[in-house]
N, C-alpha and C positions, 0 to 999 in steps of 0.2 A: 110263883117262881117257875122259871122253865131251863129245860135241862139240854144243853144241846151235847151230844159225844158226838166225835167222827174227827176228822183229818184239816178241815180248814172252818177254823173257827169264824166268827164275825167280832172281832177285838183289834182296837186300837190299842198300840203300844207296841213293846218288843213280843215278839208269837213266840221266840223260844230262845231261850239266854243261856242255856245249858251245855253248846258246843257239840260236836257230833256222838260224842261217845254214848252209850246206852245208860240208863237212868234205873239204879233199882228200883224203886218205887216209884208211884207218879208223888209228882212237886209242885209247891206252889208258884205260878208262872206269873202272875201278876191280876191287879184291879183295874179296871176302868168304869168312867162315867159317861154315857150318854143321855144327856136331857136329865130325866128322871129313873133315869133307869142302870142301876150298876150291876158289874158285870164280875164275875170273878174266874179265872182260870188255872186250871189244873192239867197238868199233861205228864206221861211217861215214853220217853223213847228205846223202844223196846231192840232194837238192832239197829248197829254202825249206819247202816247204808239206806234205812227206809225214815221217813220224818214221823214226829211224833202224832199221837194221838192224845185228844184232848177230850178234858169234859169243861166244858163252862156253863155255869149255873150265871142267872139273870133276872134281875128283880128288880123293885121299889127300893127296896129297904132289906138289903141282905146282911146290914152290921149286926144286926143280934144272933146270927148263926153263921157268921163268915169264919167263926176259931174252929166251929166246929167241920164246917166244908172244906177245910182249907187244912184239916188235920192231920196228924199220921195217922193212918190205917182208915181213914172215913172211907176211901176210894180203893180197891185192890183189884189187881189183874187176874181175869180167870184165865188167861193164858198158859197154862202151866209149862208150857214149852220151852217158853223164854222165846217164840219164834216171832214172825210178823204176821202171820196168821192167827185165825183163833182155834184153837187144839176142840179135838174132837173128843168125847168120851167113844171108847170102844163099849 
């Protein structure tokens, strides 16, 4: 399996159906198939005005742990901010 995070995923379909407003938690964005290879996606939009950030996991064969990637709480933001940056420990 491989794990991509960051801002411009490689997915066919709708990239983000969630509309501008910010996301408590990240949500499930959708599935896709290429070839042999499915794709699952996951993103939180953390402020109004910046696009979201995403994780998409991609595999062979991701249905026997897609409920579980695809869960509440499997993903959480260490952001504690709430900001568009990543918060620093002092």
């Amino acid at each position: 399996m491989d794990v991509y995070i960051g801002y411009q995923p490689d997915f066919d379909g709708e990239v983000w159906p969630y509309g501008a407003a910010p996301t408590e938690d990240f949500v499930y964005v959708g599935k896709s198939q290429e070839g042999e290879v499915e794709k699952l996606l996951i993103g939180k939009k953390r402020v109004a005005n910046r696009g979201p950030v995403f994780v998409m996991f991609s595999g062979n064969e991701l249905g026997p742990v897609e409920s579980v990637l695809a869960g509440d709480g499997f993903i959480v933001d260490c952001d504690e901010s709430g900001g568009s940056e990543p918060a620093l420990k002092q």
